[in-house]
PDB file with one MODEL, atoms N, CA, C and O in Angstrom:
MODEL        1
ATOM      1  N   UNK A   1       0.835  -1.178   0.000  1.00  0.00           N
ATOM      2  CA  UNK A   1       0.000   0.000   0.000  1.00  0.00           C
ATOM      3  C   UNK A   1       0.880   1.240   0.000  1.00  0.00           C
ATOM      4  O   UNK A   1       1.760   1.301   0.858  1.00  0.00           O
ATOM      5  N   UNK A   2       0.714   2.397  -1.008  1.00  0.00           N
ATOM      6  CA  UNK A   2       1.044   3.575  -1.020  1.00  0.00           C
ATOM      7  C   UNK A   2       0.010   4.678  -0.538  1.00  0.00           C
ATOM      8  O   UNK A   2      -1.057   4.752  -1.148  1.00  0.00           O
ATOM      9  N   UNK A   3       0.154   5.176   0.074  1.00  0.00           N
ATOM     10  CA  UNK A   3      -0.347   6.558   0.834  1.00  0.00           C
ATOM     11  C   UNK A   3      -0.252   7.599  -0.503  1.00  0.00           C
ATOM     12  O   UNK A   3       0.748   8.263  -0.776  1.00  0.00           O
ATOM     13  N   UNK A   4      -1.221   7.594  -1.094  1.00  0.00           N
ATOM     14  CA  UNK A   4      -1.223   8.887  -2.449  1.00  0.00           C
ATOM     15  C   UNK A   4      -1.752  10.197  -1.833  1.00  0.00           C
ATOM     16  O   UNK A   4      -1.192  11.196  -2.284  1.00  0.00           O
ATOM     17  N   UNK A   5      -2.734  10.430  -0.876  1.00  0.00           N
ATOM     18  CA  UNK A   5      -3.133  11.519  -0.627  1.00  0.00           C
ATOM     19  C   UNK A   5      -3.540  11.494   0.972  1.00  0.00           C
ATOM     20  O   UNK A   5      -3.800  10.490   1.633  1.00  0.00           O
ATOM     21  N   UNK A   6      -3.528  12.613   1.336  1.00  0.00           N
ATOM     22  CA  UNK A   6      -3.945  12.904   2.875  1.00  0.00           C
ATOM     23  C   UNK A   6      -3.979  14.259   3.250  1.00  0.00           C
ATOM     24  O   UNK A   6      -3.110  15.127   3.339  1.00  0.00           O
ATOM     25  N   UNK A   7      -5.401  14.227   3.481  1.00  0.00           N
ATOM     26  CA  UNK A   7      -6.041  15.876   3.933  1.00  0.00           C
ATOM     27  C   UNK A   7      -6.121  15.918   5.363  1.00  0.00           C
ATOM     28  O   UNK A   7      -5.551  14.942   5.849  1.00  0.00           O
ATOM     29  N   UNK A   8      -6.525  16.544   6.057  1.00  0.00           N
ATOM     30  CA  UNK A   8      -7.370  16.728   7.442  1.00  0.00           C
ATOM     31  C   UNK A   8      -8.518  15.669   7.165  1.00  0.00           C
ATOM     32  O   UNK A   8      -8.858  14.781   7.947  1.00  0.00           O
ATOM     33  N   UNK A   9      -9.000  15.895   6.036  1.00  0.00           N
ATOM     34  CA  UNK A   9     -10.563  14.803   5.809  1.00  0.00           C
ATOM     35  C   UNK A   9     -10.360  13.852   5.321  1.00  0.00           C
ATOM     36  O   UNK A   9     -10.803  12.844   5.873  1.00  0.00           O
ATOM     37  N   UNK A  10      -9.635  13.718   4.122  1.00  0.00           N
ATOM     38  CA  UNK A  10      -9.590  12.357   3.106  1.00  0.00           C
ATOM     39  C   UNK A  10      -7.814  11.575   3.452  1.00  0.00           C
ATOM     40  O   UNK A  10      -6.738  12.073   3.781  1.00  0.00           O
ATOM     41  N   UNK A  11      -8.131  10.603   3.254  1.00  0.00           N
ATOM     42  CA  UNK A  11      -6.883   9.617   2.772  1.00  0.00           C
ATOM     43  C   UNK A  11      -7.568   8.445   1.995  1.00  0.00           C
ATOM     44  O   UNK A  11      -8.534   7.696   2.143  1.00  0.00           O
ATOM     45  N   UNK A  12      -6.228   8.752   0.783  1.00  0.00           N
ATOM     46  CA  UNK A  12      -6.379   7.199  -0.375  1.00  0.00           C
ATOM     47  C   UNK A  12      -4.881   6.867  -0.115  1.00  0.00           C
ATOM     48  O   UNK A  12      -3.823   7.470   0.066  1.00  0.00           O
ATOM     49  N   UNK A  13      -5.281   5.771  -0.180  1.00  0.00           N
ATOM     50  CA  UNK A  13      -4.125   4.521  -0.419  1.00  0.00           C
ATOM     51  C   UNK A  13      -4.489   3.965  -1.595  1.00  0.00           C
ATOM     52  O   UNK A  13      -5.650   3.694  -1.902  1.00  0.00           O
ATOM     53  N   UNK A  14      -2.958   3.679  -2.661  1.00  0.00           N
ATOM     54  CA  UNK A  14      -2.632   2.827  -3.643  1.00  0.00           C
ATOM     55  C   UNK A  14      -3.076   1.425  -3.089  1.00  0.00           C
ATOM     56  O   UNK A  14      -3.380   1.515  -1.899  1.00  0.00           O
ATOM     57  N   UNK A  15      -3.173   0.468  -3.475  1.00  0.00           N
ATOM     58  CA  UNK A  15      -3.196  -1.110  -3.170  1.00  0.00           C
ATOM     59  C   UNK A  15      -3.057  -1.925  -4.237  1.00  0.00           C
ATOM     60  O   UNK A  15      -3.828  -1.914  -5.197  1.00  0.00           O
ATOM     61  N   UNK A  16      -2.267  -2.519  -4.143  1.00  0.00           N
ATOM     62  CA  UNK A  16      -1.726  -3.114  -5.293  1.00  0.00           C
ATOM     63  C   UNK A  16      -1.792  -4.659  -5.222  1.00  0.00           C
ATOM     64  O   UNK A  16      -0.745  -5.260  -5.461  1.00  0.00           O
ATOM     65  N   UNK A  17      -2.988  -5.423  -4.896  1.00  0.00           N
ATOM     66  CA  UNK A  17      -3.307  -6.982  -4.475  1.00  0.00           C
ATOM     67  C   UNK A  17      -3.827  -7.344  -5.616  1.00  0.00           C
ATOM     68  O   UNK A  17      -4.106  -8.542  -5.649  1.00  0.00           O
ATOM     69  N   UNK A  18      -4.147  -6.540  -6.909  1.00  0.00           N
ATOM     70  CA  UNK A  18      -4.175  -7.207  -8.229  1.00  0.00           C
ATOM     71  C   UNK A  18      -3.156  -6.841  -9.123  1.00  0.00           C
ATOM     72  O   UNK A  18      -2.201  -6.139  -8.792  1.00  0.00           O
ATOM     73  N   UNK A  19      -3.363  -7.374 -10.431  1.00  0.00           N
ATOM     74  CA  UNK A  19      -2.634  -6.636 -11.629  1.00  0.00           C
ATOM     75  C   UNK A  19      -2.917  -5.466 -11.858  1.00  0.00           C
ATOM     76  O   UNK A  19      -2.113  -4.692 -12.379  1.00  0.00           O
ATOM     77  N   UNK A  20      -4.329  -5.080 -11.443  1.00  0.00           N
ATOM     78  CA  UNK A  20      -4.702  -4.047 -11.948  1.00  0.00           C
ATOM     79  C   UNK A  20      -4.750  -2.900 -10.665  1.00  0.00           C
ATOM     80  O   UNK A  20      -4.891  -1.685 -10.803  1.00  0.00           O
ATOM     81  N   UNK A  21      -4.611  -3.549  -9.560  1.00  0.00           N
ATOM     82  CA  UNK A  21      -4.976  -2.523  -8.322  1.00  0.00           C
ATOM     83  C   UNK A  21      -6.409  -1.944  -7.996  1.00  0.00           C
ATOM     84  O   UNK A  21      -7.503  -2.326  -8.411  1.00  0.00           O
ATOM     85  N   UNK A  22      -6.082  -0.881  -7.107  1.00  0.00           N
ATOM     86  CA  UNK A  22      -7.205  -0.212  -6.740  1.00  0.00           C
ATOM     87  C   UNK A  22      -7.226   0.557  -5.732  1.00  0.00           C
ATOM     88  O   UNK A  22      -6.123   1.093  -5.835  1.00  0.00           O
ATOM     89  N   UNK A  23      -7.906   1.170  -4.447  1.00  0.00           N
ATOM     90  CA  UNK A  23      -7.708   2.306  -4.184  1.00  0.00           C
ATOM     91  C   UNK A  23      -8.384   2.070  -3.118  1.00  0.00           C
ATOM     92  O   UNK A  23      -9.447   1.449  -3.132  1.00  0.00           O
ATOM     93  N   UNK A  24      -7.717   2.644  -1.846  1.00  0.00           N
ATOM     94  CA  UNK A  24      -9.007   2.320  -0.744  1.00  0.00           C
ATOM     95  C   UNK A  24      -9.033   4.378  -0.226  1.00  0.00           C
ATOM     96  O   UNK A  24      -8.023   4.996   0.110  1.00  0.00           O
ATOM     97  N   UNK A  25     -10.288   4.912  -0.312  1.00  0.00           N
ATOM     98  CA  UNK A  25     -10.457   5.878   0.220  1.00  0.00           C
ATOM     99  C   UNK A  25     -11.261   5.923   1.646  1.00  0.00           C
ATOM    100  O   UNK A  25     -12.237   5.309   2.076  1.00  0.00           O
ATOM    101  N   UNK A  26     -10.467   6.854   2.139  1.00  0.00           N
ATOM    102  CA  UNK A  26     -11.170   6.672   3.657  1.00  0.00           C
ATOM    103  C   UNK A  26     -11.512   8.409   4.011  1.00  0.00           C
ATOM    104  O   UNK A  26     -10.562   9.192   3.996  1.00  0.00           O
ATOM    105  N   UNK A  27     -12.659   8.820   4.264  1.00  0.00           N
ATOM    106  CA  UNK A  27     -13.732  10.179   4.873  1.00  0.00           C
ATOM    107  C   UNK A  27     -13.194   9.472   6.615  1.00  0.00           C
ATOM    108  O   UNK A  27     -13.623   8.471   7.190  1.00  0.00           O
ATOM    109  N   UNK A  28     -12.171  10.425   7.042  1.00  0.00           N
ATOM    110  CA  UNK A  28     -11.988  10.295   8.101  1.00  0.00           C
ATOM    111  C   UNK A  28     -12.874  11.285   9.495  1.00  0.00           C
ATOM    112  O   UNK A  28     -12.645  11.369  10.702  1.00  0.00           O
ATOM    113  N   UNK A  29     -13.840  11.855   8.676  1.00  0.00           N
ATOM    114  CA  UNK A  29     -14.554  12.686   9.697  1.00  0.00           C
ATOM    115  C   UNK A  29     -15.736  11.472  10.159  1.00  0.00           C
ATOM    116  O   UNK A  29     -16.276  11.261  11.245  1.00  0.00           O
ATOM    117  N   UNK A  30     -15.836  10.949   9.129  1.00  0.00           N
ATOM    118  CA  UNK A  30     -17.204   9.979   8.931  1.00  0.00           C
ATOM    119  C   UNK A  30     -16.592   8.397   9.773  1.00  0.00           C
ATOM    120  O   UNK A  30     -17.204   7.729  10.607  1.00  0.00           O
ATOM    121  N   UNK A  31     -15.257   8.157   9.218  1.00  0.00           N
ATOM    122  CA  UNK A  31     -14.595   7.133   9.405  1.00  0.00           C
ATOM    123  C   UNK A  31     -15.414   6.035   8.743  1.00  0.00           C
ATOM    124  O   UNK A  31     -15.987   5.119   9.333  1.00  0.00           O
ATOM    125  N   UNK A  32     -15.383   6.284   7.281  1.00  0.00           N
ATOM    126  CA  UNK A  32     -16.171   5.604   6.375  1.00  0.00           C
ATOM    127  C   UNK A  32     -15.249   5.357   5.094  1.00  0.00           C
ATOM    128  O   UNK A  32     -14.875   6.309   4.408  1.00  0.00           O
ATOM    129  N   UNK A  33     -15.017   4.488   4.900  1.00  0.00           N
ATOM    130  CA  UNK A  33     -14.221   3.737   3.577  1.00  0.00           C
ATOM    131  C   UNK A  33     -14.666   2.755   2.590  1.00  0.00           C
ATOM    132  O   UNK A  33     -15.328   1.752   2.858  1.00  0.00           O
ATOM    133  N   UNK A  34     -14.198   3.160   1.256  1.00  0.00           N
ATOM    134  CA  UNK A  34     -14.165   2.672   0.543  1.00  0.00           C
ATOM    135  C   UNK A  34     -13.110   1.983  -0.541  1.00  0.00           C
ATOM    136  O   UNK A  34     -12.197   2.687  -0.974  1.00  0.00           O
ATOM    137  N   UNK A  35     -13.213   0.863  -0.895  1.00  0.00           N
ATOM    138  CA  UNK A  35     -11.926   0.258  -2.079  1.00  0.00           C
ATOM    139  C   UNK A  35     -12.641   0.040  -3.397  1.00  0.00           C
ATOM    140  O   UNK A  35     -13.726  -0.472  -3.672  1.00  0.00           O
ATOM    141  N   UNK A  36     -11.514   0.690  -4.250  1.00  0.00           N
ATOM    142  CA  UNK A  36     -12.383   0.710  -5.644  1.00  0.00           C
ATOM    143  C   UNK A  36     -11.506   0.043  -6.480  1.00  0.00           C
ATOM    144  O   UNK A  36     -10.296   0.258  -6.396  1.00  0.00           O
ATOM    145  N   UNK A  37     -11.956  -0.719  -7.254  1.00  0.00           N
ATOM    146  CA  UNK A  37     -10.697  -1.562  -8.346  1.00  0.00           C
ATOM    147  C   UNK A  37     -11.307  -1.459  -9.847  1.00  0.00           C
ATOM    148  O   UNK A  37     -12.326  -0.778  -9.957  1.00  0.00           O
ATOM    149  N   UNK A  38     -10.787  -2.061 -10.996  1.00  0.00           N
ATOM    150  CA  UNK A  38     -11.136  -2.244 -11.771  1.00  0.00           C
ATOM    151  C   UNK A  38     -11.692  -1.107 -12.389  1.00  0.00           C
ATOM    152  O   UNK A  38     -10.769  -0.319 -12.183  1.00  0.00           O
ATOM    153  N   UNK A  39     -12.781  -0.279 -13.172  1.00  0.00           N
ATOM    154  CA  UNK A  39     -13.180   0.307 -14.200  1.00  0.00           C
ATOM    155  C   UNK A  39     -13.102   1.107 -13.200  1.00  0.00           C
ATOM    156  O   UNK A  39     -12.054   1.751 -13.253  1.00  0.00           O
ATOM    157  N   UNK A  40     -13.865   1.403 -12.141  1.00  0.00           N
ATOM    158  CA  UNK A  40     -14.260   2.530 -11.538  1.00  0.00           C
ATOM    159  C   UNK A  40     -12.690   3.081 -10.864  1.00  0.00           C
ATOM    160  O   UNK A  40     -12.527   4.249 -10.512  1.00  0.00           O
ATOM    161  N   UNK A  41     -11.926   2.334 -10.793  1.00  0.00           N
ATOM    162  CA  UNK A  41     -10.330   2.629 -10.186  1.00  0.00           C
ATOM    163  C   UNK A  41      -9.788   3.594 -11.285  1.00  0.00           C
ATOM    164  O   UNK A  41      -9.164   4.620 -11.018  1.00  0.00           O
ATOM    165  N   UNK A  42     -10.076   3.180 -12.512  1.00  0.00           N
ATOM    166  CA  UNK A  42      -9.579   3.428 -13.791  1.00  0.00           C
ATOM    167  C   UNK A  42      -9.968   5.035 -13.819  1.00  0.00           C
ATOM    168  O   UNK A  42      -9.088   5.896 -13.798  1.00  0.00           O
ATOM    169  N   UNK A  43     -11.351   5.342 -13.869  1.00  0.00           N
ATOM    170  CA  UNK A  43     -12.150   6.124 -13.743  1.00  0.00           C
ATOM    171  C   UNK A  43     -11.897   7.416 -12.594  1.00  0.00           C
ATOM    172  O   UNK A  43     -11.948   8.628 -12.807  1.00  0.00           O
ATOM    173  N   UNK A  44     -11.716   6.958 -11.787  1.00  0.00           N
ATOM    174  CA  UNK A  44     -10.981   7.729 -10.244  1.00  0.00           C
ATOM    175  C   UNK A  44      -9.830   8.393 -10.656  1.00  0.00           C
ATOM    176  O   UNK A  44      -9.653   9.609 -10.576  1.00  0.00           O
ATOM    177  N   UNK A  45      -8.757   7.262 -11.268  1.00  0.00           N
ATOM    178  CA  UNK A  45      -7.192   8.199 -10.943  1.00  0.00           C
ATOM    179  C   UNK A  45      -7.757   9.172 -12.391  1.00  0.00           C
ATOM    180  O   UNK A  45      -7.560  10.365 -12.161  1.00  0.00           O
ATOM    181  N   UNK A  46      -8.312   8.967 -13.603  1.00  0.00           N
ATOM    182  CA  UNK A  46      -8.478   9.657 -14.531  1.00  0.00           C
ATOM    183  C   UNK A  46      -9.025  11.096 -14.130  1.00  0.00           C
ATOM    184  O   UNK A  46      -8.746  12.202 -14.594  1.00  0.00           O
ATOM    185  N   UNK A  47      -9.832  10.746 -13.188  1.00  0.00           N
ATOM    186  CA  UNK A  47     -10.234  11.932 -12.738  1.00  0.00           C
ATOM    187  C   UNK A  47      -9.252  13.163 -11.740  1.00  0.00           C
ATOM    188  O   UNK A  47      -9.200  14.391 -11.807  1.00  0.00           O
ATOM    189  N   UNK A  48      -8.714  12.387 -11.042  1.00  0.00           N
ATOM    190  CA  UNK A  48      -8.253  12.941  -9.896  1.00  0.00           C
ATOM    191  C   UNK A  48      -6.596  13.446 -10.874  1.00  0.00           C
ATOM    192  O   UNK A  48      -6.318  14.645 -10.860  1.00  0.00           O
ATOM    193  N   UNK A  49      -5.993  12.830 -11.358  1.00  0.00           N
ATOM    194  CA  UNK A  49      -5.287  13.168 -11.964  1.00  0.00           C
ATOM    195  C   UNK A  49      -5.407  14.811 -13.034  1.00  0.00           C
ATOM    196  O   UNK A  49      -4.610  15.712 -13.295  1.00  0.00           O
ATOM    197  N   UNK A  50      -6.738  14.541 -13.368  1.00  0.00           N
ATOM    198  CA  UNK A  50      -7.400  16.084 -14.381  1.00  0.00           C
ATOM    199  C   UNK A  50      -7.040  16.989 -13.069  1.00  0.00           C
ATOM    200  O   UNK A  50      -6.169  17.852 -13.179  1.00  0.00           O
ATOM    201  N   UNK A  51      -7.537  16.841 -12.152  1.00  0.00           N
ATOM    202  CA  UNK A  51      -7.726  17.855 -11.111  1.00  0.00           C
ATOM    203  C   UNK A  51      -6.255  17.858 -10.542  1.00  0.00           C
ATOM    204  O   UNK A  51      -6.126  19.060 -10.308  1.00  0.00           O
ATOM    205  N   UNK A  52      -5.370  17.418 -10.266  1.00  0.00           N
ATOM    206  CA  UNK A  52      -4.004  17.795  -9.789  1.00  0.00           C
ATOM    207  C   UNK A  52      -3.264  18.717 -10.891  1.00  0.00           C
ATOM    208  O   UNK A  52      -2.567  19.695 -10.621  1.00  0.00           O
ATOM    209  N   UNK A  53      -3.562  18.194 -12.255  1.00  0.00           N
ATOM    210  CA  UNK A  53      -2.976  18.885 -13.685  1.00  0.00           C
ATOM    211  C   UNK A  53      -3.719  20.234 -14.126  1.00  0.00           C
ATOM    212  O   UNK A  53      -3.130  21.098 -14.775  1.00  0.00           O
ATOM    213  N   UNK A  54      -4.877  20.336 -13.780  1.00  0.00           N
ATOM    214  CA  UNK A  54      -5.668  21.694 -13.548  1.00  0.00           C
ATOM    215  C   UNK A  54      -4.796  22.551 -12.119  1.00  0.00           C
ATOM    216  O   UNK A  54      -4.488  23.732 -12.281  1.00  0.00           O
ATOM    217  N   UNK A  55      -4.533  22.007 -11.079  1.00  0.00           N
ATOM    218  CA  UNK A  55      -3.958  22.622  -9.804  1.00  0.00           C
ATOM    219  C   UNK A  55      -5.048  23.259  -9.285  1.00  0.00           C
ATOM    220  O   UNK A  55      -5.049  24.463  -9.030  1.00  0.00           O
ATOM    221  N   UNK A  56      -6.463  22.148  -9.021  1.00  0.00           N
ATOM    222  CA  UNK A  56      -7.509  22.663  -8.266  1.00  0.00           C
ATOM    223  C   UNK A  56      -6.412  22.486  -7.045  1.00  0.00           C
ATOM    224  O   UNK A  56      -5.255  22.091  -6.909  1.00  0.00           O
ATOM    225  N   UNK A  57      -7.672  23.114  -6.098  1.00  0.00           N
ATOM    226  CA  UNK A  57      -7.616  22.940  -4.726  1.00  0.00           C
ATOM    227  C   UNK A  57      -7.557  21.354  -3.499  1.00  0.00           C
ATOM    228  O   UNK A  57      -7.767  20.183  -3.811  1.00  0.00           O
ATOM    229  N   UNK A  58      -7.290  21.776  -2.468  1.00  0.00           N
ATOM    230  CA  UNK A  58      -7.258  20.390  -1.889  1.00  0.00           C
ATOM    231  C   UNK A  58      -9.139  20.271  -1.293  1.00  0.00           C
ATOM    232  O   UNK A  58      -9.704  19.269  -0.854  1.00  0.00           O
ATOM    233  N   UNK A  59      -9.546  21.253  -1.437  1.00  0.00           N
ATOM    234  CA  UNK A  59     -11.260  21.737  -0.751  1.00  0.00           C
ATOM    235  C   UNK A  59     -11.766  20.655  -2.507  1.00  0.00           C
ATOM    236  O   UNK A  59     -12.614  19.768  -2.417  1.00  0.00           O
ATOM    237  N   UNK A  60     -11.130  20.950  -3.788  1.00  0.00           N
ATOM    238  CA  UNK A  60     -11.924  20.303  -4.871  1.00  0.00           C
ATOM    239  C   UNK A  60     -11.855  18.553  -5.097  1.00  0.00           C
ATOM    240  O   UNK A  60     -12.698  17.806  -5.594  1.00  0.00           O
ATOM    241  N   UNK A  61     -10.284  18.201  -4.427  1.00  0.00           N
ATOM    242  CA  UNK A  61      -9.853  16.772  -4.556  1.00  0.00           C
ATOM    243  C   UNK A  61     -10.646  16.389  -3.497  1.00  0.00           C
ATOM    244  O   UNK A  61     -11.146  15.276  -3.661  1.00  0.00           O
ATOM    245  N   UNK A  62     -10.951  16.988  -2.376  1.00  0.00           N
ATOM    246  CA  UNK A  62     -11.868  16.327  -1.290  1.00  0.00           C
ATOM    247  C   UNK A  62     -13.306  16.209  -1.694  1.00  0.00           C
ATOM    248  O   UNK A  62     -14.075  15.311  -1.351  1.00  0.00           O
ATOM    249  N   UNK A  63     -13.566  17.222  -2.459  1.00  0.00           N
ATOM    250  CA  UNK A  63     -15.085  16.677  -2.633  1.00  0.00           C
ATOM    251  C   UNK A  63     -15.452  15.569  -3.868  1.00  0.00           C
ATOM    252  O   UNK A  63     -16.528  15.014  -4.089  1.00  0.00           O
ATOM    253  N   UNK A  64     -13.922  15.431  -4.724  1.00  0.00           N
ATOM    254  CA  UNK A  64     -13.911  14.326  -5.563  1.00  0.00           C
ATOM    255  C   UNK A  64     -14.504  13.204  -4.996  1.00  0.00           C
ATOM    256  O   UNK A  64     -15.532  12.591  -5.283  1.00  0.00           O
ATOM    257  N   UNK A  65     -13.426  13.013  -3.899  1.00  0.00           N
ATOM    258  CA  UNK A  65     -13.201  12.133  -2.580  1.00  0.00           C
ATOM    259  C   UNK A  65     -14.172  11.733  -2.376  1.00  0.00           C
ATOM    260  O   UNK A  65     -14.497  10.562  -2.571  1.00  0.00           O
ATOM    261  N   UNK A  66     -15.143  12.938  -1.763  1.00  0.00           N
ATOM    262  CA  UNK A  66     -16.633  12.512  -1.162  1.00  0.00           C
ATOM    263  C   UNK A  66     -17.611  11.918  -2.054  1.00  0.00           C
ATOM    264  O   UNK A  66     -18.429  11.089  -1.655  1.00  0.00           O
ATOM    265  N   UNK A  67     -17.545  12.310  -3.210  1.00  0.00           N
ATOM    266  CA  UNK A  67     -18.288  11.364  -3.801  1.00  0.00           C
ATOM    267  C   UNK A  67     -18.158  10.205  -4.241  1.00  0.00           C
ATOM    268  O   UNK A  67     -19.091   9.675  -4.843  1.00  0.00           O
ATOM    269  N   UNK A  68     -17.006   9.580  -4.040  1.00  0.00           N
ATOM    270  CA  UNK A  68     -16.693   8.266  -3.722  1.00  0.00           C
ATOM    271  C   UNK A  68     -17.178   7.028  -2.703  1.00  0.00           C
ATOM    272  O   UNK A  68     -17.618   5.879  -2.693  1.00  0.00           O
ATOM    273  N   UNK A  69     -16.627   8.491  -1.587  1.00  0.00           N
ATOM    274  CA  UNK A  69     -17.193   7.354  -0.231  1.00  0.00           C
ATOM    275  C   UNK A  69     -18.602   7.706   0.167  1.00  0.00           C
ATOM    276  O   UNK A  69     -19.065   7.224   1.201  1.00  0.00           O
ATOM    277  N   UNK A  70     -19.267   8.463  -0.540  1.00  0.00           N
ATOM    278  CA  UNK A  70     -20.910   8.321  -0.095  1.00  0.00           C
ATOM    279  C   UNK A  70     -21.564   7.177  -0.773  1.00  0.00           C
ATOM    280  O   UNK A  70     -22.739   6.858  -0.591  1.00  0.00           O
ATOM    281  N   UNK A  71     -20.466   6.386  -1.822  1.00  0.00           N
ATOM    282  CA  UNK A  71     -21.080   5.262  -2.338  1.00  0.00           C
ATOM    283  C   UNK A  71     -20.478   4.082  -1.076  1.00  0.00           C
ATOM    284  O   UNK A  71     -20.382   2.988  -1.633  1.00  0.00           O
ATOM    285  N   UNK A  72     -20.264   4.031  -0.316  1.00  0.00           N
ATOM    286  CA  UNK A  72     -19.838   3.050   0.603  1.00  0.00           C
ATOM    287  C   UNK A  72     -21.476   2.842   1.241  1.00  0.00           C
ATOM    288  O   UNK A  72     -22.537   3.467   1.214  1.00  0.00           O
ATOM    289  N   UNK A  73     -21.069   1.857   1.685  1.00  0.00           N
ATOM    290  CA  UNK A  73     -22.410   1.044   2.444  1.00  0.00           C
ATOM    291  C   UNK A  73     -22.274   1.597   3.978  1.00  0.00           C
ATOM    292  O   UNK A  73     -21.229   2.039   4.456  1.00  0.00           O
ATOM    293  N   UNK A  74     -23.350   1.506   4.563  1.00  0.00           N
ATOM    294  CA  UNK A  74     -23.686   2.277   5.843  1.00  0.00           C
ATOM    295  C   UNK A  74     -22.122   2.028   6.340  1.00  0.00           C
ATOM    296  O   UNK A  74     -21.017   2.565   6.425  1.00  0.00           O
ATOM    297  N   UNK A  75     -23.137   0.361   6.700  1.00  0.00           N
ATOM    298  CA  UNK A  75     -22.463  -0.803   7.670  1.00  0.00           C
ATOM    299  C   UNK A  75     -21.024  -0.962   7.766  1.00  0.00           C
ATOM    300  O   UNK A  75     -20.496  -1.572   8.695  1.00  0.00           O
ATOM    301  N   UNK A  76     -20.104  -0.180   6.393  1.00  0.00           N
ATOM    302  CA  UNK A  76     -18.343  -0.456   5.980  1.00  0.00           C
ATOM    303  C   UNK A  76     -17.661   0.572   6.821  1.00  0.00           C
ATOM    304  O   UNK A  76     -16.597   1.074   6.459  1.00  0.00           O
ATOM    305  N   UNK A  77     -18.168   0.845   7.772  1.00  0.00           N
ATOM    306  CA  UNK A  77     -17.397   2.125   8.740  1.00  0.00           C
ATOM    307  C   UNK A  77     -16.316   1.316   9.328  1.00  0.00           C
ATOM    308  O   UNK A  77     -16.165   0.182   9.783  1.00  0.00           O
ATOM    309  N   UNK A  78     -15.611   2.415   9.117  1.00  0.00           N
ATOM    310  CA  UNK A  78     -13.835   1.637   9.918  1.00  0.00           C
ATOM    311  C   UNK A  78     -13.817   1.364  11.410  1.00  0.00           C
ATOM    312  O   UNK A  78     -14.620   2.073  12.017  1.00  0.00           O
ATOM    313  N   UNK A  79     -13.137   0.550  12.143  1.00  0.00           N
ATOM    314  CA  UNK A  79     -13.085   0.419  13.415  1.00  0.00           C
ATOM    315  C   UNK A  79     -11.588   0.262  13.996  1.00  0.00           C
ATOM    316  O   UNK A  79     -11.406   0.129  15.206  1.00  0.00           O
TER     317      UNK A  79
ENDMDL
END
C-alpha cells in the first residue's frame, strides 16, 4: 500500500493486491471507507489526476473524494 493523498478529511491509499490494483479511500470525519478496483479505479485516478494537472484545490480533490465514499455502504465504517 502507497499513501497517495492525505487531507485533514480524506486519505487514499494505492493497493496493489491485483494486476490491476485499486484504491481504498477513507472520509476520516465519517470514518467511512471505501476500495475501488477495476473500471471505476480506472475512472478515479483519470479523474483525480485532471484535477491535480488543472492545480484545483485540496477543498476540490476532497469533494472528488466525497463522492466516492458516499457510495460506501452504511455498515463499511472503519473500526
Amino acid at each position: 500500500m502507497t499513501l497517495v493523498y492525505n487531507s485533514d478529511t480524506f486519505a487514499v491509499l494505492a493497493v496493489d493486491l491485483s494486476a490491476h490494483g485499486g484504491y481504498e479511500i477513507v472520509d476520516k470525519s465519517s470514518r467511512q471507507g471505501i476500495f475501488i478496483e477495476g473500471l471505476v479505479a480506472q475512472s478515479f485516478r483519470a479523474q483525480a489526476e485532471a484535477l491535480v494537472q488543472s492545480e484545483a484545490s485540496a477543498e476540490d480533490i476532497d469533494e472528488l473524494l466525497g463522492r466516492y465514499t458516499a457510495m460506501a455502504p452504511a455498515h463499511a465504517g472503519l473500526h
